[in-house]
FIKOL-792648 format. One line per 3 residues: their letters; for each residue z, x, y of N, C-alpha, C. Coordinates in nm, 4 decimals, decimal comma, padded with zeros to 6 digits. Example, Ala and Ser with C-alpha at 12.3 -4.5 7.8 and 13.67 -1.06 7.14 Angstrom:
# FIKOL-792648
as) 00,7800:01,3190:-00,5690:00,7800:01,2300:-00,4500:00,7800:01,3200:-00,3300  00,7080:01,2850:-00,2250:00,7140:01,3670:-00,1060:00,7870:01,2900:00,0030
//
This chain:
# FIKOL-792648
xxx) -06,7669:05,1128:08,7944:-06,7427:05,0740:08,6562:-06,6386:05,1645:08,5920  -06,6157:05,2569:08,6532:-06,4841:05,3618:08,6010:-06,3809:05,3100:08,5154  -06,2328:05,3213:08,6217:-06,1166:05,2833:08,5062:-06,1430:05,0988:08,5015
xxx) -06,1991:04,9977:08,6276:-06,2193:04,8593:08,5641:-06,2974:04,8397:08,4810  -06,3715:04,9361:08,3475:-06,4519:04,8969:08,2496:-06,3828:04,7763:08,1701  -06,2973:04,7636:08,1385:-06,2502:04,6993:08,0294:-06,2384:04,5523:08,1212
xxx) -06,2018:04,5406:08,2291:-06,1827:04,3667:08,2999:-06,3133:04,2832:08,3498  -06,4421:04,3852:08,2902:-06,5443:04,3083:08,2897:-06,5832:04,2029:08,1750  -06,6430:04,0854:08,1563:-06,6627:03,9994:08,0761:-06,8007:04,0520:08,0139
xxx) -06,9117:04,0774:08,0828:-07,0002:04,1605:08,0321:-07,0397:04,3141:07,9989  -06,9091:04,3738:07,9608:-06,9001:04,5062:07,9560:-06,9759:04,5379:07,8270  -07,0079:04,4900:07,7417:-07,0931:04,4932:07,6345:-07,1944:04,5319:07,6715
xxx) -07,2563:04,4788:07,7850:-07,3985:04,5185:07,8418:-07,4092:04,6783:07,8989  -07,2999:04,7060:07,8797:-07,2567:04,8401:07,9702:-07,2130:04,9730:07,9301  -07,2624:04,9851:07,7550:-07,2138:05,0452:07,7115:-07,2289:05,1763:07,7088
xxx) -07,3898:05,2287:07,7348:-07,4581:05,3360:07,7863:-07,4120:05,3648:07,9239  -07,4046:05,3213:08,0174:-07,3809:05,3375:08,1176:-07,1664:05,3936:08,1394  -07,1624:05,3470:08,0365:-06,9870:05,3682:08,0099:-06,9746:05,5452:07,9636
xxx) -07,0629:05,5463:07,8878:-07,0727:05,6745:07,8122:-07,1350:05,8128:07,9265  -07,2211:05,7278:07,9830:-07,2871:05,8144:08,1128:-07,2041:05,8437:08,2005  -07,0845:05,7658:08,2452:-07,0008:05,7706:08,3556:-06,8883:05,8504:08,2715
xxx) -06,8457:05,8887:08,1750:-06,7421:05,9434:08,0812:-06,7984:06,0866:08,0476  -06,9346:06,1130:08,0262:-06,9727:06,2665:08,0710:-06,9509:06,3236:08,1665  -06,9000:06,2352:08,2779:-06,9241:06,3295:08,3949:-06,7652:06,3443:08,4120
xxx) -06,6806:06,3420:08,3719:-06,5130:06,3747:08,3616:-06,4778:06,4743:08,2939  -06,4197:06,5621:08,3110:-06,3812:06,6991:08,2303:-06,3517:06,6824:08,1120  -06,2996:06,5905:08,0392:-06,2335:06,5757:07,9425:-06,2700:06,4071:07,8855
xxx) -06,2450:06,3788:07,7343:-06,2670:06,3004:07,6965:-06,0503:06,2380:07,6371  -06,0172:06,1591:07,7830:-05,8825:06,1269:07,7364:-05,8502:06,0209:07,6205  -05,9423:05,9474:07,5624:-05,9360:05,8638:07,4679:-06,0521:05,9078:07,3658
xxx) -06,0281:06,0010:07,2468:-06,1540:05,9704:07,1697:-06,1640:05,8716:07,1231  -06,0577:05,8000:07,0308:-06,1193:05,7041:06,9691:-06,2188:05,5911:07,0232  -06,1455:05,5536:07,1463:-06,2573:05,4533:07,2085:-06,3839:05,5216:07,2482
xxx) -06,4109:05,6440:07,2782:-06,5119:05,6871:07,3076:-06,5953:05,7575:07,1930  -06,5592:05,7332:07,0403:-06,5932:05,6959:06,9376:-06,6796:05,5982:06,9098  -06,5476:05,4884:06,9514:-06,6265:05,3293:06,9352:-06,7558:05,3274:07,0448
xxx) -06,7181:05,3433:07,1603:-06,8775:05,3663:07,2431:-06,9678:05,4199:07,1851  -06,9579:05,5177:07,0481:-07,0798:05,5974:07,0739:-07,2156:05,4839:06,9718  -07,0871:05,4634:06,8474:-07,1385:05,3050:06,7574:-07,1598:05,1947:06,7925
xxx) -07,1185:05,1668:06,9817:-07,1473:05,0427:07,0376:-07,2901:05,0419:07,0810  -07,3315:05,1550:07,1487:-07,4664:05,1782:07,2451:-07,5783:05,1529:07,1075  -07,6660:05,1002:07,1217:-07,7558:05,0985:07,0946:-07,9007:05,0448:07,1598
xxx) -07,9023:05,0129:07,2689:-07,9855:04,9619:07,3754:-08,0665:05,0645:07,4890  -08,0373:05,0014:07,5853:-08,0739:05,0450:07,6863:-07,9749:05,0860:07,8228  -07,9722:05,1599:07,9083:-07,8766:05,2072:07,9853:-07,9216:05,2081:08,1014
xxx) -07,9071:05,2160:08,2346:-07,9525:05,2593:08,3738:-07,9228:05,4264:08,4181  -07,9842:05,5078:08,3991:-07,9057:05,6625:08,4166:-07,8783:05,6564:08,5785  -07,8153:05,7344:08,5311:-07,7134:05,8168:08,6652:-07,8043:05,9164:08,7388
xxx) -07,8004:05,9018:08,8270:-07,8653:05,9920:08,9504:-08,0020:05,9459:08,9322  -08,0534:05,8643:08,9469:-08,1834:05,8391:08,9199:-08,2206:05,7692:09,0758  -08,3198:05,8529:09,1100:-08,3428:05,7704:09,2454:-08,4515:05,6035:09,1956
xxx) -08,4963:05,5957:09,0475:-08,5609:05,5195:09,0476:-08,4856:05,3973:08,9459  -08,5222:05,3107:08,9130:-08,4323:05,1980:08,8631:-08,4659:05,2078:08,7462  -08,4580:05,3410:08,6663:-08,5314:05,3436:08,5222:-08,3990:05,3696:08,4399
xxx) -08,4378:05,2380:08,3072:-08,3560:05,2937:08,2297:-08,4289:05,3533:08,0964  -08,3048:05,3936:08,0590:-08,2993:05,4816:07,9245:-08,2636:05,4463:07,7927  -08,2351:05,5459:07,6859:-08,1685:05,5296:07,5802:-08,1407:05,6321:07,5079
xxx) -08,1245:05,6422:07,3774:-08,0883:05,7789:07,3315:-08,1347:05,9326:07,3490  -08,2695:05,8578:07,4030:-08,3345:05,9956:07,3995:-08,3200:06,0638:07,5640  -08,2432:05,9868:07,6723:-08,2479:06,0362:07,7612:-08,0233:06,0754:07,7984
xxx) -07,9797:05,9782:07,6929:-07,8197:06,0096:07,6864:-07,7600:06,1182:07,5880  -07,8924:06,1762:07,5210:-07,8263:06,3204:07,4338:-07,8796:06,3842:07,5384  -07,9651:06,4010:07,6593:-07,9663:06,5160:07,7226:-07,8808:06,5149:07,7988
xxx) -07,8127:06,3782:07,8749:-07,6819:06,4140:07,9656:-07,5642:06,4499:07,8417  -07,5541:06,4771:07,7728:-07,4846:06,5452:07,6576:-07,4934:06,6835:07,6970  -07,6555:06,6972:07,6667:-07,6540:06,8635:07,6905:-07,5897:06,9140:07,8471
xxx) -07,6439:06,8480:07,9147:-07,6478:06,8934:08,0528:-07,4839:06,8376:08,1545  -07,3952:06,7579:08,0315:-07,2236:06,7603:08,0657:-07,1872:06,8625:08,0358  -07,0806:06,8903:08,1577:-06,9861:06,9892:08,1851:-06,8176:06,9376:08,0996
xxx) -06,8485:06,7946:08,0462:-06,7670:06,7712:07,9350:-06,7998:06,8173:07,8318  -06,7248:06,9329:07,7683:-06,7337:07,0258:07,6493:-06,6665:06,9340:07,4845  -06,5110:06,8479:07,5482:-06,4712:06,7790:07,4893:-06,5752:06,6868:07,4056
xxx) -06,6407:06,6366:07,4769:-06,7625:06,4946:07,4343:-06,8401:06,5351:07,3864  -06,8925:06,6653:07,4063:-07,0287:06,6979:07,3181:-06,9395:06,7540:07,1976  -06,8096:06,7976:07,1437:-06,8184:06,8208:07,0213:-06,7548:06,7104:06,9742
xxx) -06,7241:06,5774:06,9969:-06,6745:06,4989:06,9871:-06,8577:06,4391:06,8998  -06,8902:06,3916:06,9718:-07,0801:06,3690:06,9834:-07,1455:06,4122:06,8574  -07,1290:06,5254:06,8371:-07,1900:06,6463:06,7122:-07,1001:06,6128:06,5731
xxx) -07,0297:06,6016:06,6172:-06,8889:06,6311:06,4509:-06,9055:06,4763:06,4292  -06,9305:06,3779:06,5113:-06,8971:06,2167:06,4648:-07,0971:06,2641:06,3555  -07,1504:06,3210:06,4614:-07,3110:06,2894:06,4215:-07,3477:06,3389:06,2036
xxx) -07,2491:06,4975:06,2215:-07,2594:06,5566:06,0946:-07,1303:06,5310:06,0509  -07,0052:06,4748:06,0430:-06,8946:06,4899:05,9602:-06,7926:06,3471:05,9218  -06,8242:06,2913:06,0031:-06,7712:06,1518:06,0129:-06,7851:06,0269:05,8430
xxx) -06,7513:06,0035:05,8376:-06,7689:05,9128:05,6978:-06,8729:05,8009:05,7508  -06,8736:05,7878:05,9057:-06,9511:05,6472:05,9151:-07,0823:05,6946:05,9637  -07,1280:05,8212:05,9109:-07,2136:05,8942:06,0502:-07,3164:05,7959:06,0093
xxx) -07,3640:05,8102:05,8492:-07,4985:05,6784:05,8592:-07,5210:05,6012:05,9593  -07,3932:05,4854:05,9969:-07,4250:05,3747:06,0838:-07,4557:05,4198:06,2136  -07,4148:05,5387:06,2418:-07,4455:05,6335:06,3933:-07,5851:05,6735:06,3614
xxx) -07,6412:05,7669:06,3137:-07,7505:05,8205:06,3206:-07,8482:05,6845:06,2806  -07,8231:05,6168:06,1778:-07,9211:05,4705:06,1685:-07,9503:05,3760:06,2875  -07,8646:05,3696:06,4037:-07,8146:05,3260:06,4872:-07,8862:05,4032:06,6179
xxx) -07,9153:05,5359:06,5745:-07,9739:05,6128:06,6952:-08,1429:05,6108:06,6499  -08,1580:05,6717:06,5432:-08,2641:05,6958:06,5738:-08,4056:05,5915:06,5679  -08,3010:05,4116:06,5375:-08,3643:05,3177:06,5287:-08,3705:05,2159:06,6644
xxx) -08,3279:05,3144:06,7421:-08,3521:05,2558:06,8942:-08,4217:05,3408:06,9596  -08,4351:05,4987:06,9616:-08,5327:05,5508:07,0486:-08,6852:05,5559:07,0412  -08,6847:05,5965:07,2195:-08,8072:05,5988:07,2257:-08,8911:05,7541:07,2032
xxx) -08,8062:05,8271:07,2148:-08,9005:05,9450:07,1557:-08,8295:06,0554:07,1190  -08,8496:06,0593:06,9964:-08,7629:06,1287:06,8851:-08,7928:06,2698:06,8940  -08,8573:06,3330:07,0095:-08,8746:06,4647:07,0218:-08,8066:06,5193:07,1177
xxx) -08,8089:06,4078:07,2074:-08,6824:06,4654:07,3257:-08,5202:06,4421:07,2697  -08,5081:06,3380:07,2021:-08,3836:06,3359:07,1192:-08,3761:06,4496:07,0405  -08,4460:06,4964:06,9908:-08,3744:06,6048:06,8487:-08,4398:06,7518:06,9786
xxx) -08,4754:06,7228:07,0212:-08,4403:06,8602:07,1259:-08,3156:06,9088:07,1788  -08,2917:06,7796:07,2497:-08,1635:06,7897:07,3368:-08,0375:06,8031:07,1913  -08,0500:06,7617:07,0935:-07,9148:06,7493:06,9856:-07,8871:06,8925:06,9630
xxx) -08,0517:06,9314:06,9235:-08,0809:07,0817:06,8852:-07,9756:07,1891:06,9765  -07,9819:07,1587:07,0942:-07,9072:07,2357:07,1859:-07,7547:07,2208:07,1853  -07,7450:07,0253:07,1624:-07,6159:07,0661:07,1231:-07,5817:07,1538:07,0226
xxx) -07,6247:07,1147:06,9331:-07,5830:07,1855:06,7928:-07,5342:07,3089:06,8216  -07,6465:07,3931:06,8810:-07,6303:07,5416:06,9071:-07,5460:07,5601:06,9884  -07,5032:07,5299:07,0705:-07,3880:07,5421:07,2060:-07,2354:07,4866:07,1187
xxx) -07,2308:07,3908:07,0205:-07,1158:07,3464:06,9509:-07,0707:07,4527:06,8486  -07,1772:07,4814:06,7828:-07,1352:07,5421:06,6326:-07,2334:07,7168:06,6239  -07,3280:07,7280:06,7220:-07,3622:07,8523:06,7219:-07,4986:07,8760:06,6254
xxx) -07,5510:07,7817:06,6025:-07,6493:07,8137:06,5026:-07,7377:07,6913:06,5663  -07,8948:07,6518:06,5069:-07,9940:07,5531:06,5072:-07,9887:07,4273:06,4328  -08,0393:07,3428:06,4852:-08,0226:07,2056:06,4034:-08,1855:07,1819:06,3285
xxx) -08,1285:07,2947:06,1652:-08,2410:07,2908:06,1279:-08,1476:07,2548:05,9648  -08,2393:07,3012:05,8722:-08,1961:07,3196:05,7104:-08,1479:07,3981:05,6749  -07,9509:07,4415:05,7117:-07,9239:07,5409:05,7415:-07,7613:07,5221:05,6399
xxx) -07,6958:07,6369:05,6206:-07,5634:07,6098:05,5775:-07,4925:07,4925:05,6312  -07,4646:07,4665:05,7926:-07,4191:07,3130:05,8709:-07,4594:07,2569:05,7904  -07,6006:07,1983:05,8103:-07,6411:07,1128:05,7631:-07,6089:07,0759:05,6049
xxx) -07,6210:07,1470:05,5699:-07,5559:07,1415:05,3642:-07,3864:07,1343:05,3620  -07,3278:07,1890:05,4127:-07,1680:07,1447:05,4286:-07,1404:07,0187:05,5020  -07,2164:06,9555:05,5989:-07,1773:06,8343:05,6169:-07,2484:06,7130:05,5487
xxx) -07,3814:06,7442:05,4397:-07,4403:06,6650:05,3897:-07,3466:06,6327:05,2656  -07,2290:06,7709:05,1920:-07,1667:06,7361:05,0836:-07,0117:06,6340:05,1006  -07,0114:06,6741:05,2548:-06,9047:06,6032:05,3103:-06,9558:06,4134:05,3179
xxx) -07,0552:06,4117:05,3653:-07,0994:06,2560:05,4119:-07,2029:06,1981:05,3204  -07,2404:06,2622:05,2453:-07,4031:06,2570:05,2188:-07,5173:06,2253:05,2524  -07,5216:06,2390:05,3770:-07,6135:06,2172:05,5006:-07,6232:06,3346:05,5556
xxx) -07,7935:06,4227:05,4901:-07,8351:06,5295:05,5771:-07,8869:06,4633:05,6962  -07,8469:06,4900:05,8130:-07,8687:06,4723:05,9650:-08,0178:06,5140:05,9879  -08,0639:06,6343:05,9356:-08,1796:06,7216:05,9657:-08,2924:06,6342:05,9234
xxx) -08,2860:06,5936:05,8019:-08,3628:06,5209:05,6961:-08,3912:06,3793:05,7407  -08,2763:06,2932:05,8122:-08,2850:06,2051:05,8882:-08,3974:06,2302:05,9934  -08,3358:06,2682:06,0688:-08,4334:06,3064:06,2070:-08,5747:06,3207:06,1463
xxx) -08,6564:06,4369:06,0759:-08,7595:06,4426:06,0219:-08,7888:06,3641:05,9944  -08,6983:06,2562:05,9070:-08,8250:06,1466:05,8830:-08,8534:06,0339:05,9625  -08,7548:06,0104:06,0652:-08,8020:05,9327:06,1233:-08,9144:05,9271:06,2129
xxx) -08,9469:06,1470:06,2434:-09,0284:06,1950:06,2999:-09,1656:06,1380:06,2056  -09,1135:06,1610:06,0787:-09,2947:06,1499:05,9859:-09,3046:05,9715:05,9799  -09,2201:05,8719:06,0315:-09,2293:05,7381:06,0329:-09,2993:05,7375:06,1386
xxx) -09,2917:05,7466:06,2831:-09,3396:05,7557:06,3770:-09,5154:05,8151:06,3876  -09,5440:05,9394:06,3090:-09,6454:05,9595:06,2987:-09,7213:05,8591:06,2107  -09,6778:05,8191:06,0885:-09,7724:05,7433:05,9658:-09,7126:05,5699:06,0947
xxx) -09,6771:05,5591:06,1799:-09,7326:05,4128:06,2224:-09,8204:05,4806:06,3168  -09,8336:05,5885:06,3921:-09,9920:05,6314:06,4599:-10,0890:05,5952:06,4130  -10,0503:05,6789:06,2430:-10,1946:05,6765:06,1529:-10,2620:05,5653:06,1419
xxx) -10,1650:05,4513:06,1159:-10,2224:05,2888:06,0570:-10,2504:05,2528:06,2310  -10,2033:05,2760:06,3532:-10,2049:05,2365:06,4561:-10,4073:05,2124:06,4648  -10,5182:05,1443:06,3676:-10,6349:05,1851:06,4032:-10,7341:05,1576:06,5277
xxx) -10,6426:05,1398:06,6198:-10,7090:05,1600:06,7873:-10,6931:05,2871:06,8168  -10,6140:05,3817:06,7497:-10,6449:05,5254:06,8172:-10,7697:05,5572:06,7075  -10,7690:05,5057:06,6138:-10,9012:05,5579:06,5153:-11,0314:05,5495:06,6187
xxx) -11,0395:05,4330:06,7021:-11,1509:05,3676:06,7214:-11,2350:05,4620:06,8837  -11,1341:05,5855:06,8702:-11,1566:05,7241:06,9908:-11,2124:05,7679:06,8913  -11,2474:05,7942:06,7579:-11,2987:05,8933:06,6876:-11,4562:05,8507:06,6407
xxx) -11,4571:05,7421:06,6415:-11,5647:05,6555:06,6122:-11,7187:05,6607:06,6598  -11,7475:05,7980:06,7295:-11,9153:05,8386:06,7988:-11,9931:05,7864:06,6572  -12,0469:05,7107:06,5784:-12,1020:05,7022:06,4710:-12,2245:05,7428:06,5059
xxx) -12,2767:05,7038:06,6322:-12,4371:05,7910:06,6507:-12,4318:05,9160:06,6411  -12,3259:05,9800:06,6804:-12,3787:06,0851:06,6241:-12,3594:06,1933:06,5183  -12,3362:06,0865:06,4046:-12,3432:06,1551:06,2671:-12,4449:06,0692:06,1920
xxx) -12,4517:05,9520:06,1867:-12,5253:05,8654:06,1293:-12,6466:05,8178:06,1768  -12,7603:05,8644:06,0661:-12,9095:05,8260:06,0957:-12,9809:05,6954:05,9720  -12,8382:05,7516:05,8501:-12,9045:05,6956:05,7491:-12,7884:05,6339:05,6191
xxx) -12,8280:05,5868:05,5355:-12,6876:05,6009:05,4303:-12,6881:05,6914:05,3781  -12,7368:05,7877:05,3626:-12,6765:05,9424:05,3432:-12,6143:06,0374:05,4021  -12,6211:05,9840:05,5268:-12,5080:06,0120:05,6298:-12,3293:06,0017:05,6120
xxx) -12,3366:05,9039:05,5281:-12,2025:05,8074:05,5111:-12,0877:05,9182:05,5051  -12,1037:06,0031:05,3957:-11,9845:06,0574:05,3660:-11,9589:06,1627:05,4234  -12,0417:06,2358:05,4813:-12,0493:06,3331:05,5679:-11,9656:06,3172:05,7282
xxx) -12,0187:06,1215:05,7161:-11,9559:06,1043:05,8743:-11,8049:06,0878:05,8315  -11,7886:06,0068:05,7033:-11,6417:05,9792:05,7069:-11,5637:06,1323:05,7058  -11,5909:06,2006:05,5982:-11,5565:06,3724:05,6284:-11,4765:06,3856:05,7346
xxx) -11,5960:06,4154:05,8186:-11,5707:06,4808:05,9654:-11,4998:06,3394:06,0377  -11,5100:06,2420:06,0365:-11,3803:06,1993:06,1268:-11,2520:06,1531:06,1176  -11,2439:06,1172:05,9710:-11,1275:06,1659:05,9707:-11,0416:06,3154:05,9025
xxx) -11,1130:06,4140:05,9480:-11,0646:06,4985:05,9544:-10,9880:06,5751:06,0794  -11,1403:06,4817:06,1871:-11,1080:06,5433:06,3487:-10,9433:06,4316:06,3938  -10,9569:06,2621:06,3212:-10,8320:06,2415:06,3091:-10,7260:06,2976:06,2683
xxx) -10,6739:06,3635:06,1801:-10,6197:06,4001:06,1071:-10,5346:06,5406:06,1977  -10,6720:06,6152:06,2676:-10,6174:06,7363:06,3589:-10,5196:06,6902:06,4489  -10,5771:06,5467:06,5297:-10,5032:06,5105:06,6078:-10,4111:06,4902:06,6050
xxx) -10,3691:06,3775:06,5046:-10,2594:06,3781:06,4289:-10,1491:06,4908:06,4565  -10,1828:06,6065:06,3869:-10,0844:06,6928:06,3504:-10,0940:06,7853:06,5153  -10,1961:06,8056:06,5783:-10,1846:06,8418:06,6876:-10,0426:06,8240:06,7655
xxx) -10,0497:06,7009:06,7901:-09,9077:06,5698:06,8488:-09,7671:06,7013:06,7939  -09,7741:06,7395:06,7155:-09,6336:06,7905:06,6638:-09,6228:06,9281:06,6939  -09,7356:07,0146:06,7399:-09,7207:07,1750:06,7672:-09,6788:07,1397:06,9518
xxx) -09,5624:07,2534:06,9436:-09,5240:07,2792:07,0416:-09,4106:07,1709:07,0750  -09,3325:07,1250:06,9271:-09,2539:07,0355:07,0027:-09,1530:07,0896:06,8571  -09,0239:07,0062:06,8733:-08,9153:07,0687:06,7368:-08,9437:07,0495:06,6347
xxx) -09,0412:06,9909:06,6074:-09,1288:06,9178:06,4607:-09,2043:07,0538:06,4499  -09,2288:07,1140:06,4931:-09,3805:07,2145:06,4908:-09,3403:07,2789:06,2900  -09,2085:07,3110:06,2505:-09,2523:07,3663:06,1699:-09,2287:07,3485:06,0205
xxx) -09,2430:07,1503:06,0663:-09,2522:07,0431:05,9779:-09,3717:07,0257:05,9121  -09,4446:07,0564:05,9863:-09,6126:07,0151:05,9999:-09,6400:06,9772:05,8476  -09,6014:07,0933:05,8033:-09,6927:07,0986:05,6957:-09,6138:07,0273:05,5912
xxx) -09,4857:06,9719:05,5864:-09,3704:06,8692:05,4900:-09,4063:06,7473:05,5440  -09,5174:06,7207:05,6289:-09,4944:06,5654:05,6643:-09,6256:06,5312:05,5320  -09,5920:06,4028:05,4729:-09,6326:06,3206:05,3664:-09,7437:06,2266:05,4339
xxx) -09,8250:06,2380:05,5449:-09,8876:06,1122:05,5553:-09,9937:06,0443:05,5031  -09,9771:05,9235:05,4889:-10,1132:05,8372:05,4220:-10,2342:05,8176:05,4999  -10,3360:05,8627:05,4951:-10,4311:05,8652:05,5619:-10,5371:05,7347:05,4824
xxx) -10,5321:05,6528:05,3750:-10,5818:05,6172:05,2887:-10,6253:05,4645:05,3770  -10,5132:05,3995:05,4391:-10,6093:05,2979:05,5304:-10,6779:05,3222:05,6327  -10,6745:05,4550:05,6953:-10,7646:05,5138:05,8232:-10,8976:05,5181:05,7374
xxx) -10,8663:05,5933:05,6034:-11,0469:05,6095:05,5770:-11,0797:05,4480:05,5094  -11,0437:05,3923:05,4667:-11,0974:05,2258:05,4684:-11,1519:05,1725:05,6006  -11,0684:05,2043:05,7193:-11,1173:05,1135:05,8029:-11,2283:05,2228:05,8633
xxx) -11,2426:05,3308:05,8183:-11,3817:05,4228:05,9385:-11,4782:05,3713:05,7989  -11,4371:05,3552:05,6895:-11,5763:05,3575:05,6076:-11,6267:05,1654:05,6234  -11,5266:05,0767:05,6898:-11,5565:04,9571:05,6965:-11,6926:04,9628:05,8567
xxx) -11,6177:05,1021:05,9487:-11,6908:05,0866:06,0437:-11,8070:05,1476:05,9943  -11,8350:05,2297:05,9559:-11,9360:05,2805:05,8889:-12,0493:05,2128:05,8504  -11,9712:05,1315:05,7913:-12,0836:05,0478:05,7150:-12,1756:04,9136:05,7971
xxx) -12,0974:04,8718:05,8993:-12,0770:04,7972:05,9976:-12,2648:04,8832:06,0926  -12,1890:04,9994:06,1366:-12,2806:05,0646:06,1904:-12,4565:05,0860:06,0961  -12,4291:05,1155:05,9960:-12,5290:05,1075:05,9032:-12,6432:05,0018:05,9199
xxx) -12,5558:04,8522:05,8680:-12,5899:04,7850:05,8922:-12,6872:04,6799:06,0138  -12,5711:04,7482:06,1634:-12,6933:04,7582:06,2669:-12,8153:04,8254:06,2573  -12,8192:04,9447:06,2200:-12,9284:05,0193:06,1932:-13,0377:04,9640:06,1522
xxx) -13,0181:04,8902:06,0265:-13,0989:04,8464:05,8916:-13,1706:04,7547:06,0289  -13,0277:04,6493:06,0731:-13,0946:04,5074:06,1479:-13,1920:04,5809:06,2420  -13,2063:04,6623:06,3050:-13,2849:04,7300:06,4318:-13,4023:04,7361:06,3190
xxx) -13,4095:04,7873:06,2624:-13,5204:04,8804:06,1892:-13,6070:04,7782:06,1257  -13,5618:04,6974:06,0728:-13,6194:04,5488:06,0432:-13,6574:04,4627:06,1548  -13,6314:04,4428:06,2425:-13,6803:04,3678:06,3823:-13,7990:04,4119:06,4676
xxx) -13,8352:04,5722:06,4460:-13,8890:04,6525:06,5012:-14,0303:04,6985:06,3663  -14,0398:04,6542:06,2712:-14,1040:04,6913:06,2011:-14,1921:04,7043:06,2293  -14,3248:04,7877:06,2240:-14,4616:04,8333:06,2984:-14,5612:04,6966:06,2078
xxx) -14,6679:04,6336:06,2428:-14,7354:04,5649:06,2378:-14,8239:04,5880:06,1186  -14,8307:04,4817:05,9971:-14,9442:04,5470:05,8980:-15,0773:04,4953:05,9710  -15,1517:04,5820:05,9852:-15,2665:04,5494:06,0626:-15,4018:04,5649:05,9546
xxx) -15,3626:04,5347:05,8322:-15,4321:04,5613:05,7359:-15,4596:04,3602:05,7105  -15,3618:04,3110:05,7786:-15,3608:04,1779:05,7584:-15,3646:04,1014:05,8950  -15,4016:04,1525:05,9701:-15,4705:04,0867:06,1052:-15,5791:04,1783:06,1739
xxx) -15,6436:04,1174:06,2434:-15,7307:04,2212:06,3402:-15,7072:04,3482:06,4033  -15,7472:04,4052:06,4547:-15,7164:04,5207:06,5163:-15,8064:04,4728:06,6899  -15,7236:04,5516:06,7546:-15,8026:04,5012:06,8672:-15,9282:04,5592:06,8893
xxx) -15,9350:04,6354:06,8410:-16,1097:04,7172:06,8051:-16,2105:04,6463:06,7240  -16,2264:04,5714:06,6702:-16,2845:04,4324:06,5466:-16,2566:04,3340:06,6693  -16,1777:04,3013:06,6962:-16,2076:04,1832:06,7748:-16,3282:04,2082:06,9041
xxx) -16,3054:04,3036:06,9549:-16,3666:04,3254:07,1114:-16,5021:04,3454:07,0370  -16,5680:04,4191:06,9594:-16,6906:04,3988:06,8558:-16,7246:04,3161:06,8027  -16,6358:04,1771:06,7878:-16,6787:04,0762:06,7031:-16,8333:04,0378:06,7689
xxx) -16,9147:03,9972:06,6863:-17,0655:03,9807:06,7818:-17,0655:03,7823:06,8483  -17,1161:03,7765:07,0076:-17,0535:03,6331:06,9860:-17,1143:03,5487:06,9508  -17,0417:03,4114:06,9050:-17,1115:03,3027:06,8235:-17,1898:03,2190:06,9411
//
């Protein structure tokens, strides 16, 4: 796919894979078109050296970024990402196709630091190219990080791992005690997901709504309750104040 990229009819389909094969060249001899590639990709790609037939996408083509020996392309890559007038449609464009926004802002992170010498955090960069474009890059990324978490939150099949109701609930005075504690032990989890990754020291700026998780544990809740009641009513012990006892009968004297 090298220099015949362009005499293919489906080269559109090929656009990741164009960009993958253009890291691995010392030099980037056309930026502009390799500009336009970077606003074309938005899909999926086949990587390079892969003994398996897996493809990729952004989050696996900023690490052949990091890991090109093209120096040209990665600051080409970085300066379109923070300085460019069109960066919106780039970063809107990226971080609304990947699949995991932690290995993406890892690998950028590195660019950053290897391009300009500093972290891709909330930093002077970051404020000189936000007055230039008005698109903080940093601020981007984060939130798409705290989007990703608040569709976990509403995701309520992971709720339904937290859900032991036996063993908090005996009674309806149980209720709030159980909701408490689980979604709280939700809630750990939650934020768990983000220590030890480039988010870690977001944690505490992420905004999430927890407000339909506790609707749907207090819907299960109640749900559970309700079995209870039905058991407890089905099982009711016998008024034997209103039938025989089997002791009166076996004494009855016979007729």
């Amino acid at each position: 796919m090298g220099n015949n990229y362009n005499f293919y009819f489906d080269k559109n389909l090929y656009v990741g894979e164009r960009i993958s094969f253009l890291l691995q060249e010392n030099e980037v001899k056309e930026g502009g078109k390799f500009i336009e590639l970077l606003y074309e990709f938005s899909g999926k790609y086949h990587k390079r050296n892969s003994i398996y037939h897996f493809k990729g996408d952004w989050s696996e083509l900023a690490s052949e970024f990091y890991f090109s020996d093209n120096i040209n392309a990665k600051h080409i890559f970085v300066e379109e990402l923070l300085y460019s007038e069109s960066n919106r449609i780039l970063i809107d464009n990226i971080l609304n196709n990947i699949s995991d926004v932690d290995s993406f802002s890892e690998s950028l992170g590195y660019l950053v630091e290897e391009v300009y010498g500093c972290s891709l955090a909330q930093n002077e960069l970051i404020d000189l190219a936000e007055e230039k474009t008005g698109v903080n890059l940093y601020s981007e990324i984060v939130y798409c990080k705290q989007q990703n978490l608040q569709n976990k939150v509403d995701d309520f099949y992971e709720i339904d791992d937290f859900l032991e109701l036996s063993r908090y609930i005996d009674s309806e005075d149980d209720k709030q005690f159980a909701l408490n504690k689980i979604i709280e032990d939700y809630q750990n989890n939650i934020y768990q997901e983000v220590k030890g990754t480039f988010f870690e020291s977001e944690v505490e700026n992420f905004d999430l709504d927890f407000s339909g998780s506790k609707s749907y544990i207090s819907e299960k809740i109640d749900e559970h309750l309700q079995d209870l009641n039905s058991y407890e009513d089905d099982y009711e012990p016998t008024n034997f104040s209103e039938l025989d006892t089997v002791d009166s009968i076996l004494n009855k004297p016979s007729g």
